[in-house]
C-alpha positions, 0 to 999 in steps of 0.5 A: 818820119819828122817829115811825116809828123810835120806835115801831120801838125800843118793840116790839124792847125787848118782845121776850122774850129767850132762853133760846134753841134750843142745837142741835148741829151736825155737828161733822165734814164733808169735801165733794168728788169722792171724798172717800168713800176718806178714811173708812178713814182718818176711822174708824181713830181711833175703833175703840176695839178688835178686838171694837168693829167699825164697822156699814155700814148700806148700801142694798141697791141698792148690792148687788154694786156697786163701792162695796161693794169701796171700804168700808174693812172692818176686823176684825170689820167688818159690812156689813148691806144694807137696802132703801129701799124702804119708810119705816125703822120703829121696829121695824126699828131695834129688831131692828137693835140686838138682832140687832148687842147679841147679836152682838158682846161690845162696842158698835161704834166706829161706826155708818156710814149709806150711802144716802139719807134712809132709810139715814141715819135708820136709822143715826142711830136705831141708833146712839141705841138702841144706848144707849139702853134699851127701844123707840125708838118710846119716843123719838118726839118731842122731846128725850127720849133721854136718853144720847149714841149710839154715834159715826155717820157719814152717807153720802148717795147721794141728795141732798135730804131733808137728813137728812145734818144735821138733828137728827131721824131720822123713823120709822113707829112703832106709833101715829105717824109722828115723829122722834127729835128730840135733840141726839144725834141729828145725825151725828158727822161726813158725808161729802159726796162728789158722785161717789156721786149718779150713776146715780140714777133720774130719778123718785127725783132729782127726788122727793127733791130737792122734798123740799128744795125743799117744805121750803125753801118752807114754812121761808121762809114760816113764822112761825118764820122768822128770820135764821138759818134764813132765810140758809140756806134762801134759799141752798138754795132758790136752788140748787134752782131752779138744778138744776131750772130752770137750764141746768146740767151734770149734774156741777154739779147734782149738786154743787148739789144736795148742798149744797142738801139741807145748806142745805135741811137748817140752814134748818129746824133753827131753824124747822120744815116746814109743810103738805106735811109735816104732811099727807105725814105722814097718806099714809106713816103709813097707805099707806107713801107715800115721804116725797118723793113724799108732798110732792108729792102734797099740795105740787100741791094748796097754792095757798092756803099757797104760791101762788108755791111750787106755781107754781115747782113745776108748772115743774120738773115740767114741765120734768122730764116728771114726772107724780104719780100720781093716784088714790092716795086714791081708793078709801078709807074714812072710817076711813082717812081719819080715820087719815090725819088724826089723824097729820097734826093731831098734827103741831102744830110744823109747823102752828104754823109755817105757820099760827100759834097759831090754826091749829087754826082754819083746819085741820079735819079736814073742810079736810085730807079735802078735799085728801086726796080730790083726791090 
């Protein structure tokens, strides 16, 4: 035993010391049933003039809704109504910021993202580029934007992807699929107000809440793992099965899945995704597959990574009557393939997190066409 303990305190006096990961968090989040009427009262302090307005950026299926009515306008105020419908692009944010810069004399007090995991990356990336020269596809990647963005604010209406708190906006660009990852990338301040979940299609809640659940599997079993994204990511993963297992209200999932997406959402902001991302990755890049359903088509086909995760998973989509789609891979050329696959490769931190600095060994491009193929 003393054996034991010695050889214990010999290897945990090797390990390299700093410098450590300084990642931001959102400073600012109220949470609770109808919480969204205080974001009159939250931006006011902010508006820095008459000419200086706040930009919604709203998901267009709110259109005619009552919610609109319930947007604090002020001013000059803009409401600008976005479809979901397709992954946000660095071109779309790029004629975003043109189109408010030649509107308006001054930069806007804030810029406001209201809608789910779409919305939300828009508005972070807009508010970046507001200031912020040239392309953001010259930002895709890891700490490269270089001034502090316009203050934002993320409203979720859709509960799963955890964009309400990463540091990362994902965007389709002209050659990659890959987020602004920066310290001025996370949201000023989120309002989290389970009230605006309700009336959110069966598919699209279950999809974007395995979003939560895929990436809790793969943190929790990544060699990234440590104590701080392991605290949050057992607690997010904890809460999805309770939503998606469990015999719960419809009030109380939606609670429960909210904080899941903000727990889901810490846990990989000291460690990383792993396979289902990488490779989920490869199927939006190429056929517009939404990053949700994108996990699930690749997540079904994972035994060898995450036997009890794909377990778990084939539970809640039965329980769910959820059926993928098949047949979504079937009828293309090796040149798509191999498109498919290079996005996917050049996804090194989510590899390296699954699998360890010789992933390169266990992942081929013939092993990722293999399971493409199946989906």
């Amino acid at each position: 035993m003393e054996e034991k303990k010695e050889l214990q305190l010999e290897k945990s006096s090797k390990k390299t010391k700093g410098p450590y990961r300084n990642f931001p968090m959102v400073p600012r989040v109220v949470f609770g049933h109808g919480s969204f009427d205080q974001l009159g009262e939250i931006l006011m302090p902010r508006r820095n003039s008459d000419e200086a307005p706040a930009i919604y950026l709203v998901d267009d299926v709110f259109t005619d809704s009552a919610l609109i009515e319930r947007i604090p306008m002020h001013g000059k105020d803009k409401i600008i109504l976005i479809s979901a419908d397709k992954e946000p692009k660095t071109e779309q944010v790029d004629n975003l910021v043109t189109t408010i810069k030649e509107e308006y004399k001054e930069l806007p007090s804030a810029i406001v993202g209201i809608g789910g995991g779409t919305l939300l990356d828009l508005a972070k990336a807009v508010a970046i580029m507001l200031n912020n020269d040239g392309s953001s596809a010259l930002y895709q990647g890891w700490d490269l934007v270089h001034n502090p963005a316009v203050y934002h604010v993320g409203i979720p209406t859709i509960s799963g992807t955890g964009a309400e708190v990463s540091r990362t906006t994902v965007l389709l660009g002209p050659e990659k699929k890959l987020g602004i990852n920066s310290d001025y990338t996370p949201f000023d301040q989120v309002i989290l107000d389970p009230e605006l979940l309700q009336g959110v299609p069966k598919e699209q809640w279950f999809y974007t809440g395995m979003d939560c659940y895929i990436h809790c599997v793969e943190s929790l079993t990544g060699t990234y793992l440590n104590a701080f994204s392991e605290s949050y990511g057992e607690k997010a993963l904890e809460l999805c099965e309770e939503v998606f297992l469990g015999d719960i209200s419809d009030a109380e999932a939606r609670d429960k899945l909210m904080m899941a997406s903000w727990h889901g959402g810490m846990s990989i902001a000291y460690s990383q995704v792993g396979v289902a991302h990488a490779m989920s990755y490869g199927l939006s890049y190429l056929l517009g597959t939404r990053h949700g359903i994108g996990n699930c088509l690749v997540f079904q086909y994972l035994e060898e990574f995450y036997p009890e995760g794909v377990v778990v998973f084939n539970k809640m989509m039965k329980k769910h009557g959820i059926q993928l789609p098949k047949g979504i891979c079937a009828n293309l050329t090796d040149d798509q393939f191999n498109t498919m696959i290079k996005v996917s490769l050049g996804m090194v931190p989510l590899w390296e997190n699954a699998l360890g600095k010789d992933w390169a060994k266990v992942i081929t491009p013939e092993k990722l066409k293999s399971i493409y193929e199946k989906i």
